[in-house]
C-alpha positions, 0 to 999 in steps of 0.5 A: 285448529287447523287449515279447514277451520280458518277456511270455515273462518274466512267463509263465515266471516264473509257470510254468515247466512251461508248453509253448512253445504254451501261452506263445506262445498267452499272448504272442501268438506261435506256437510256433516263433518263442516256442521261438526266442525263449525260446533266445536268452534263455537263451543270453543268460544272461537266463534263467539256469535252470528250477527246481522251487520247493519249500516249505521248511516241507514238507521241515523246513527251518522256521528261515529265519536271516539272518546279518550279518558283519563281518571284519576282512580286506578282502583279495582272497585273505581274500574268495576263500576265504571265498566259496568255503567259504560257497558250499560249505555248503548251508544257504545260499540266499542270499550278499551282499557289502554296502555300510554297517555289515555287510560280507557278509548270509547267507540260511540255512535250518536244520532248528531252532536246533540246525540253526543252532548245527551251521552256526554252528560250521561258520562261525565255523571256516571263516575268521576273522570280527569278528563274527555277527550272527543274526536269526530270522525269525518268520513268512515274510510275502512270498517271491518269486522273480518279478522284476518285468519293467520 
């Protein structure tokens, strides 16, 4: 990857929708070669997909939570189905395996704490856990989803 590509990067981290001129006039490439590029970039897995970006408040989902969890079971079989289960519920934007006193950090979006109860039960049911650890976040302060391009 070189100096064009992490150009074609940043521009299409700011805006997806942007045609291939419209990026090769940014990165200074016609249009061609900046089509050629952005493919192989996708077939590399480097672009992963395009997405819309929706605010969460605007559609009701205003409770951002982020769930620690500690487990006893460290078993390959215990993770494979806990990942599938957690990976299934909707709510979850985001799901980390970690290293220190957690074992696993969820991201999760809820309508209202009652949203939150609903998907709590549907966690504990899931998979046995040692235990939960819920944090509300009361005001979004920097959300991203640029990467920063070395």
């Amino acid at each position: 990857m070189d100096a064009i590509d992490r150009k074609i990067l940043v521009v299409l981290q700011e805006d997806a929708s942007l045609s291939v001129a419209d990026i090769g006039e940014r990165v200074g490439l016609s249009s061609t070669p900046c089509w050629k590029r952005i493919q192989r970039l996708e077939a590399d897995g480097v672009i992963q997909k395009r997405v819309a970006l929706v605010d969460s408040d605007k559609i009701g989902l205003g409770v951002t939570v982020f769930v620690s969890i500690e487990t006893g079971d460290h078993s390959q079989d215990w993770l494979s189905h806990f990942a599938d289960m957690v990976g299934a519920m909707p709510e979850v934007m985001e799901f980390y395996r970690m290293a220190g006193d957690v074992d696993y950090m969820l991201r999760v979006v809820v309508t209202d704490i009652q949203g939150y109860d609903t998907f709590y039960k549907k966690l504990i049911a899931a998979v046995p856990l040692k235990n939960v650890t819920s944090r509300f976040a009361m005001e979004k302060i920097k959300s991203t989803t640029a990467l920063p391009i070395p």
